[in-house]
C-alpha positions, 0 to 999 in steps of 0.5 A, spaced: 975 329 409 976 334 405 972 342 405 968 339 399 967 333 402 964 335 407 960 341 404 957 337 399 960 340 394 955 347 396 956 353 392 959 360 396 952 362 397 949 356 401 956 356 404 954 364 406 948 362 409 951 357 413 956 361 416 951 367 417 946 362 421 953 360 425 956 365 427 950 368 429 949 362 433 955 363 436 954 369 438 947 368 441 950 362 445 956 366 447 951 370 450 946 365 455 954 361 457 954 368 461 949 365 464 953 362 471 951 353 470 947 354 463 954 355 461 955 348 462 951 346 457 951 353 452 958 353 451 960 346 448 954 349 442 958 356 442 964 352 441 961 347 436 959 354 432 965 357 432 969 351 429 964 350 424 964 358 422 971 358 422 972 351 418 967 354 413 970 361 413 976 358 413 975 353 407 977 348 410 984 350 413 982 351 420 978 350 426 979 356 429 983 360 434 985 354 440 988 359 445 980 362 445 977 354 445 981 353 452 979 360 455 971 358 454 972 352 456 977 353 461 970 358 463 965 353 463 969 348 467 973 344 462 968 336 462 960 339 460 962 343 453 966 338 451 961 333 453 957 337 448 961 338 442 963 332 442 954 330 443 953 336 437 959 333 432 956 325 433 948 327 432 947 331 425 941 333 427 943 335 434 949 339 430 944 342 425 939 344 430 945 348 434 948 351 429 941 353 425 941 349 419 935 346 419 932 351 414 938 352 410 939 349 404 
């Protein structure tokens, strides 16, 4: 699937808007994975956040640093966060609910 695919062919100011409502999703669920066990849960939604903010910052080219996906997994014991991106990229409306899109449009 191409950028534009799967961007709906959105104009850079939505696609600002959505990047802005990732990456401070990526940051708050960054911040509760310090948490020792919610980190199972928050840090599958923290990746989640960092492809998609990557892959928008990116246009398309790139899903972000994998050395930096395999130290957070690696932190949050590997199986839950992938269990979570794998749920968050499945369900849109889980995956727009984690990321912050609900009200961007």
């Amino acid at each position: 699937m191409t950028f534009e695919e799967w961007s709906g062919g959105a104009d850079d100011e939505t696609l600002y808007e959505l990047y802005d409502a990732a990456n401070r999703k990526y940051k708050m669920f960054l911040l509760i994975s310090l948490i020792p066990i919610v980190n199972w849960i928050t840090m599958g939604c923290a990746i989640f956040a960092y492809n998609n903010k990557c892959y928008i910052k990116s246009r398309g080219r790139s899903t972000g640093n994998g050395l930096w996906r395999l130290i957070l997994m690696v932190y949050a014991f590997i199986i839950p966060p992938l269990l979570v991106v794998k749920a968050c990229a499945s369900i849109e409306a889980l995956g727009n609910k984690v990321l912050g899109w609900v009200n961007v449009e």
